[in-house]
C-alpha positions as YAML, in Angstrom:
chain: A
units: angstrom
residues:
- id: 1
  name: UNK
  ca: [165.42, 55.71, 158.50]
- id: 2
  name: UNK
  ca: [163.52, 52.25, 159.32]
- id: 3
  name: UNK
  ca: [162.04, 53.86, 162.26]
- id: 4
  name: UNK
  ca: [160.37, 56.54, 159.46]
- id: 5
  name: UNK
  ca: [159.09, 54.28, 157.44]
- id: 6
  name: UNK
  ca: [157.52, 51.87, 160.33]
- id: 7
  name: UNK
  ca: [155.96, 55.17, 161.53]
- id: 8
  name: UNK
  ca: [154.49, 56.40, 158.23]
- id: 9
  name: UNK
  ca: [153.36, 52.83, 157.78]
- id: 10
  name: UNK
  ca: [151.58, 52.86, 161.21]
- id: 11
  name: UNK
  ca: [150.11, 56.21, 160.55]
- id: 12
  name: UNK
  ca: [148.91, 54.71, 157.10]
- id: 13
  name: UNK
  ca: [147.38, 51.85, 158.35]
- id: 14
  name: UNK
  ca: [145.47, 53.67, 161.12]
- id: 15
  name: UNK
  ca: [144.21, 55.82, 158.59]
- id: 16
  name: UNK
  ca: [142.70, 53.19, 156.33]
- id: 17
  name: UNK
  ca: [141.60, 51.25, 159.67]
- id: 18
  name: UNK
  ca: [139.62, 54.54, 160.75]
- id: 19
  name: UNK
  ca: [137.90, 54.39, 156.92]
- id: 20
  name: UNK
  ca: [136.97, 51.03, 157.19]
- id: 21
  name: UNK
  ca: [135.29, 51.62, 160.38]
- id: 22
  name: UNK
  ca: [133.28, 54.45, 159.08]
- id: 23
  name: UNK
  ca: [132.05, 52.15, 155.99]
- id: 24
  name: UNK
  ca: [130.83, 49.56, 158.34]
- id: 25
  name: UNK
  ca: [129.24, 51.61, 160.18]
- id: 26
  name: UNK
  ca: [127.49, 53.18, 157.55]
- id: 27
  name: UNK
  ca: [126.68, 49.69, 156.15]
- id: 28
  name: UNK
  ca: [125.34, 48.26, 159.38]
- id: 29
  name: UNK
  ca: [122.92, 51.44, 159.28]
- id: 30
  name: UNK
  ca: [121.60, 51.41, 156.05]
- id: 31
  name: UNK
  ca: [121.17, 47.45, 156.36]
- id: 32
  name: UNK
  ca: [118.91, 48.23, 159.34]
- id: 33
  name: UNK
  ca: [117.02, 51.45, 158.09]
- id: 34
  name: UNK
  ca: [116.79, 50.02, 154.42]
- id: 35
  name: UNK
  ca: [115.91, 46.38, 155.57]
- id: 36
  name: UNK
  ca: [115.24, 45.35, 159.03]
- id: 37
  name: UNK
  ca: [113.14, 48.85, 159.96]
- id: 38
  name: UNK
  ca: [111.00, 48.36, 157.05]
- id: 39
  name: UNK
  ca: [109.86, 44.76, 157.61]
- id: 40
  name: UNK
  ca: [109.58, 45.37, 161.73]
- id: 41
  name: UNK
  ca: [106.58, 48.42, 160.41]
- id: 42
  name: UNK
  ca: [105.19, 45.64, 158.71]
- id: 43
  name: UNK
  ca: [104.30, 43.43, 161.56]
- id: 44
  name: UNK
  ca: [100.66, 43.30, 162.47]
- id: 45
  name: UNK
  ca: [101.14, 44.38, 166.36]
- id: 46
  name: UNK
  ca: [103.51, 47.30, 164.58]
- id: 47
  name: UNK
  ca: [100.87, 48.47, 162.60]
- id: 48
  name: UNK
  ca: [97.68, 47.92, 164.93]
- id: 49
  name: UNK
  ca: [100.23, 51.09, 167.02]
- id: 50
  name: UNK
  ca: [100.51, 53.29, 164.12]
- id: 51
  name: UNK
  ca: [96.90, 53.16, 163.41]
- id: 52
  name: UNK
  ca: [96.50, 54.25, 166.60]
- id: 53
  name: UNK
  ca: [98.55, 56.71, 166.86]
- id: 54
  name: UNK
  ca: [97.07, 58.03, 164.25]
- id: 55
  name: UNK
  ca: [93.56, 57.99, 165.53]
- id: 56
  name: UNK
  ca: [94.91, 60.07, 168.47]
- id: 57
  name: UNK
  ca: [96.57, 62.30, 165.81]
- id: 58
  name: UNK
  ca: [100.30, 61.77, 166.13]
- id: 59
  name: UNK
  ca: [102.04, 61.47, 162.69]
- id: 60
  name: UNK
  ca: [104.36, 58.16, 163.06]
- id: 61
  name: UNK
  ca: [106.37, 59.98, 160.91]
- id: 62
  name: UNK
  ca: [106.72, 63.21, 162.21]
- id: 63
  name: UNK
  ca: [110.59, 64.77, 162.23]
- id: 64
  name: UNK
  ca: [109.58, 67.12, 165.20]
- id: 65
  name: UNK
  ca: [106.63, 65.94, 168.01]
- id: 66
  name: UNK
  ca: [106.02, 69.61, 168.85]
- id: 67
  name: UNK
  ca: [104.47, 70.25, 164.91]
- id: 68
  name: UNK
  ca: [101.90, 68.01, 165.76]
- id: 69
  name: UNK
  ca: [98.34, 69.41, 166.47]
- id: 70
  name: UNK
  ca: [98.40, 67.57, 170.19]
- id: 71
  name: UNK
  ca: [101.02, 68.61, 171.37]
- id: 72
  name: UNK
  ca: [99.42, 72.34, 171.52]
- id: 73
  name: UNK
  ca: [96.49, 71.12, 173.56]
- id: 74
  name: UNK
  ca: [98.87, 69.76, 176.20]
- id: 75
  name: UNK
  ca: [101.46, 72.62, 176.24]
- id: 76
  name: UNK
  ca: [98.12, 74.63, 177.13]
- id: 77
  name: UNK
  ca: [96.57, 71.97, 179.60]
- id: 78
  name: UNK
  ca: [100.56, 72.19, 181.53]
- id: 79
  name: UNK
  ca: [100.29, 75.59, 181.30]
- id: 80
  name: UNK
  ca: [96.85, 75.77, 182.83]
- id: 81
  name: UNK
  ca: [98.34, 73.49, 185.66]
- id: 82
  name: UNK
  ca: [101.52, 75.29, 186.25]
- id: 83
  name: UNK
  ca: [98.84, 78.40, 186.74]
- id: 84
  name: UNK
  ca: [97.03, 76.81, 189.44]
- id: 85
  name: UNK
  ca: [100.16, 75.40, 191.15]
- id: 86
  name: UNK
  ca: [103.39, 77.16, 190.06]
- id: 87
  name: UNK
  ca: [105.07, 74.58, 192.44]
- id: 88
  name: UNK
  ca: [103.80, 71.37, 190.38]
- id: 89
  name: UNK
  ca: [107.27, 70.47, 188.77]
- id: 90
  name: UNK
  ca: [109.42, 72.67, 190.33]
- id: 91
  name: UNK
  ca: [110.58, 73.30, 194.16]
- id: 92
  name: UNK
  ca: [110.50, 76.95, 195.02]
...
């Protein structure tokens, strides 16, 4: 009967210690995307690279890269390249 009890205590405790990991780790992330994230963007060698990024037209805050409007003129300059030599990035 001890043995049960030691065992559902075990199980118990592993249980909360799993719970507690997952808060902390959801703590230590929002501490960093809430605070730290937001006052590196605010740096003036941060922001002197966002402006230009955005003078070569690449949102900083884009979810996917291939939206963006560049990323179409390169796909087609690859393409153009892979035309000329279909061997460029790949061994036959």
């Amino acid at each position: 009967m001890e043995q049960i009890l030691s065992e559902s205590n075990l199980q118990s405790s592993s249980k909360w210690s799993g719970w507690y990991a997952l808060l902390t780790v959801a703590f230590l992330m929002a501490v960093l995307w809430l605070g730290v994230l937001p006052k590196i963007s605010k740096d003036p060698g941060i922001q002197q690279q966002i402006r230009l990024r955005e003078e070569q037209g690449v949102d900083s805050a884009a979810m996917f890269y291939s939206d963006l409007p560049a990323v179409k003129t390169a796909t087609d300059r690859l393409n153009q390249l892979e035309q000329n030599n279909p061997y460029l990035f790949w061994l036959p």
